[in-house]
N, C-alpha and C positions, 0 to 999 in steps of 0.2 A: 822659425820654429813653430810658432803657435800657425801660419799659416797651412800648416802640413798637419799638424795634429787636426785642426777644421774641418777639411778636406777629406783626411782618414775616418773622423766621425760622421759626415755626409752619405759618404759613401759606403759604411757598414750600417747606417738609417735605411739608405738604398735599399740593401741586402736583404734586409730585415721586414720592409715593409713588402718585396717581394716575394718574399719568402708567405706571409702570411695571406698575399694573396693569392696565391699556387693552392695554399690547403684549401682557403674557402671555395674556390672556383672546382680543384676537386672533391671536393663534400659535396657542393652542388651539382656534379657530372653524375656523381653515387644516389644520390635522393632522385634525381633525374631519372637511373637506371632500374632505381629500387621501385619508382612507380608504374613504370612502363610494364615491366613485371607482373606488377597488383592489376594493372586494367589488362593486360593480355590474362590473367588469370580469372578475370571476372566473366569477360569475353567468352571465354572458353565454357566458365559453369551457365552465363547465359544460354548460349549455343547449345549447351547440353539439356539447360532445362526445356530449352524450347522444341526441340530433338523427341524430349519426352510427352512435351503436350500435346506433341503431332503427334506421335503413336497413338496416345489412349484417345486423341481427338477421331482418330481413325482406326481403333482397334475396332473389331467385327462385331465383337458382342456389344461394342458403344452402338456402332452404325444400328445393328439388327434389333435393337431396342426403339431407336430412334424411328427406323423404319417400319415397326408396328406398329406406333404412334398414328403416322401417315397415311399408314392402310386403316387404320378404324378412323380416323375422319375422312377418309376418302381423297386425301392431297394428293391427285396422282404426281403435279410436276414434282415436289418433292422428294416422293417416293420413288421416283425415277430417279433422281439424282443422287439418292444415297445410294442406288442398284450400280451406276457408274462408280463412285469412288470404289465400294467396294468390286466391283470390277478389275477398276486400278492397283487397289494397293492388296486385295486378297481374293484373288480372282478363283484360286482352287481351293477357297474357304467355303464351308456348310452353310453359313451366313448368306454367303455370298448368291447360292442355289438358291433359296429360301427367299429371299428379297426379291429375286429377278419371277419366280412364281407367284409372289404377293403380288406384284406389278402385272403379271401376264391376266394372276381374276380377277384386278380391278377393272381392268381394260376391258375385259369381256362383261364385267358388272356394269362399266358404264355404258358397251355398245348396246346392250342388252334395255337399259335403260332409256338409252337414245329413240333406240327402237320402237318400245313399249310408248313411248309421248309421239312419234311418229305417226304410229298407227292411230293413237287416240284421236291425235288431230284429225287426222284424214277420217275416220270416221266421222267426225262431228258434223262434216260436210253431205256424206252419204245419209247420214240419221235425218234431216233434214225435208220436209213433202216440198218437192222442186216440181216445180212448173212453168215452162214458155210459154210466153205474148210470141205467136209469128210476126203479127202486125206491129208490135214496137221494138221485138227482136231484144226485149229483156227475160230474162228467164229470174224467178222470185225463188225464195229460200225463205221457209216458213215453222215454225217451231212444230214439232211432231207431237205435241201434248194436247193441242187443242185448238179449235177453228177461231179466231177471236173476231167472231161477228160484231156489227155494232149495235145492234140490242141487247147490250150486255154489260157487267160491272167489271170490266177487263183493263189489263195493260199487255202490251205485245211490244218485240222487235225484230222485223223481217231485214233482208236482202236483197237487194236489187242489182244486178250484173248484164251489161249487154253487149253481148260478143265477144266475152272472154277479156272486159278491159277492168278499168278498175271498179271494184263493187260498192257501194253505198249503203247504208244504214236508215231503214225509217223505225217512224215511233209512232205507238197506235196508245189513245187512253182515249175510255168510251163510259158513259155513264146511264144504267137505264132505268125507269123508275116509275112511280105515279105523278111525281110533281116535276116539274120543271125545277131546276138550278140553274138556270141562265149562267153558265162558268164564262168568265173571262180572263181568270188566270189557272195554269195547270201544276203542279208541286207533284217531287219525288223526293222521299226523304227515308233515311235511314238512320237509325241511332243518332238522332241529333243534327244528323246534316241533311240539309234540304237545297235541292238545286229547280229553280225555275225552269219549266219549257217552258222557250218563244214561240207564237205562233201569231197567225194574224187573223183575228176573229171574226173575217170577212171572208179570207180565201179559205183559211187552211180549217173553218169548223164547221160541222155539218150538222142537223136536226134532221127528226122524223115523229113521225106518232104514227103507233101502230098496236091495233086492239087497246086500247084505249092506257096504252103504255108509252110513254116520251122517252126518246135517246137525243143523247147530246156527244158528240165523240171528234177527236181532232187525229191526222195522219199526217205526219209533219217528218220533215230528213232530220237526223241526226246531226251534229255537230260533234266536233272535236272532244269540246270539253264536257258535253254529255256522255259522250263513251267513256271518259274517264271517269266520269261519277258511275254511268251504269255498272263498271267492271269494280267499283268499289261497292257498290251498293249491293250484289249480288252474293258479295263477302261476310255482309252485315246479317248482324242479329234480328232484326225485325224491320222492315220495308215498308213503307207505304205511301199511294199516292193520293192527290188532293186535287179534286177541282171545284173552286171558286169563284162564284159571281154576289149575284142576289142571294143567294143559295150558297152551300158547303155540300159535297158529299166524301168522306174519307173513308179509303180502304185499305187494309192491311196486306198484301201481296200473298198472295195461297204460296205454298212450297213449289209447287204443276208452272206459275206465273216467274217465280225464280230461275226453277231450273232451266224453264224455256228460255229465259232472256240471257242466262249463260252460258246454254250450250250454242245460242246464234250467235253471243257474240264469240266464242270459239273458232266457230264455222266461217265469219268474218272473217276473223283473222289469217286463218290460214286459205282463204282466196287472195284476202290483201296481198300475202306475203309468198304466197304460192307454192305454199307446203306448210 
């Protein structure tokens, strides 16, 4: 008897303890459903917000503001690229006219400009008093402001090109006076910076006396990193060169001594680079 009443009690424990796990197991199938819910519904306002950032990202009056932006600092790749979307996404939009016209007079602004620095270059080259050696078959390129003889307080920089191959750069500083300065070093300087010309006081300097006046003057090639100082110094506020031995004599570069030394080396340039 008592083994049957055990048994009956066992087994309504059974009942009971499955019983309770049916509910939690469906409560937890419902929280399961109830969330899946909540993120497909979140999902959806995401989608939608983002639906919305791309419209006003690309509405026409966003783009066409943007795109005047563009056109006054002159960005053309930009401004092309705002001319395609709105292309894309509002093609028979007023905006749309309006940007692809913005785009058409930058483009003639910048040919226009291209052209205008074209032509200056190649002038530079024509402005220029050209003259052929037959015998050494160089032809010189010489600043059109002024002869710079060597009885004189000059600085110059000519051209040198022979049959059309690559051109070189000389440098002319010449000093003339009553006394003699026996210079052995030459200085170029500008606002503070001063760049030595090499030369070799045997080969490359020359004397004279004439009417009872001394010159002392060197004509030496250009170097690399003199053309970069000249091209900076032709920038600067105030110039001058120095030549130094026994003697100093310093001179402040005329306006006539600037503009020459950077219209040749303009005229340089575009032989170097042939255009």
């Amino acid at each position: 008897m008592f083994m049957k009443k055990a048994i009956f009690f066992f087994i309504m424990m059974l009942l009971v303890a499955s019983c309770v796990s049916t509910d939690k197991f469906n409560g937890l199938l419902e929280e399961n459903r109830v969330l899946k819910n909540d993120i497909s519904d979140l999902q959806k306002q995401l989608e939608n917000a983002l639906a919305e950032l791309e419209h006003y990202k690309y509405a026409p009056d966003v783009l066409y503001a943007e795109a005047m932006t563009y056109k006054a600092n002159k960005d053309r790749d930009n401004l092309d690229r705002i001319s395609k979307e709105l292309q894309k996404y509002h093609p028979q939009s007023s905006e749309c006219l309006k940007v692809k016209q913005a785009l058409e007079s930058l483009d003639k602004e910048i040919a226009a400009k291209e052209k205008a620095e074209k032509e200056k270059r190649m002038k530079a080259v024509s402005k220029l008093k050209k003259s052929f050696d037959d015998v050494s078959g160089i032809t010189w390129y010489k600043n059109p402001y002024f002869t710079h003889y060597y009885e004189s307080n000059h600085i110059s920089i000519y051209i040198g090109q022979r049959d059309g191959g690559k051109p070189w750069l000389r440098l002319k500083m010449s000093y003339n006076g009553n006394n003699w300065i026996f210079f052995e070093q030459a200085y170029l300087s500008f606002d503070g910076n001063t760049k030595q010309i090499s030369f070799d006081q045997y080969k490359d300097k020359e004397t004279d006396v004439d009417g009872g006046k001394v010159s002392e003057w060197i004509d030496v090639n250009v170097d690399a990193s003199t053309i970069d100082f000249l091209k900076k110094m032709v920038e600067g506020k105030t110039s001058k060169m120095r030549l130094s031995g026994k003697f100093s004599n310093t001179k402040t570069l005329t306006t006539i001594e600037v503009n020459a030394i950077r219209d040749v080396l303009l005229a340089y340039d575009v032989l170097l680079k042939g255009e």
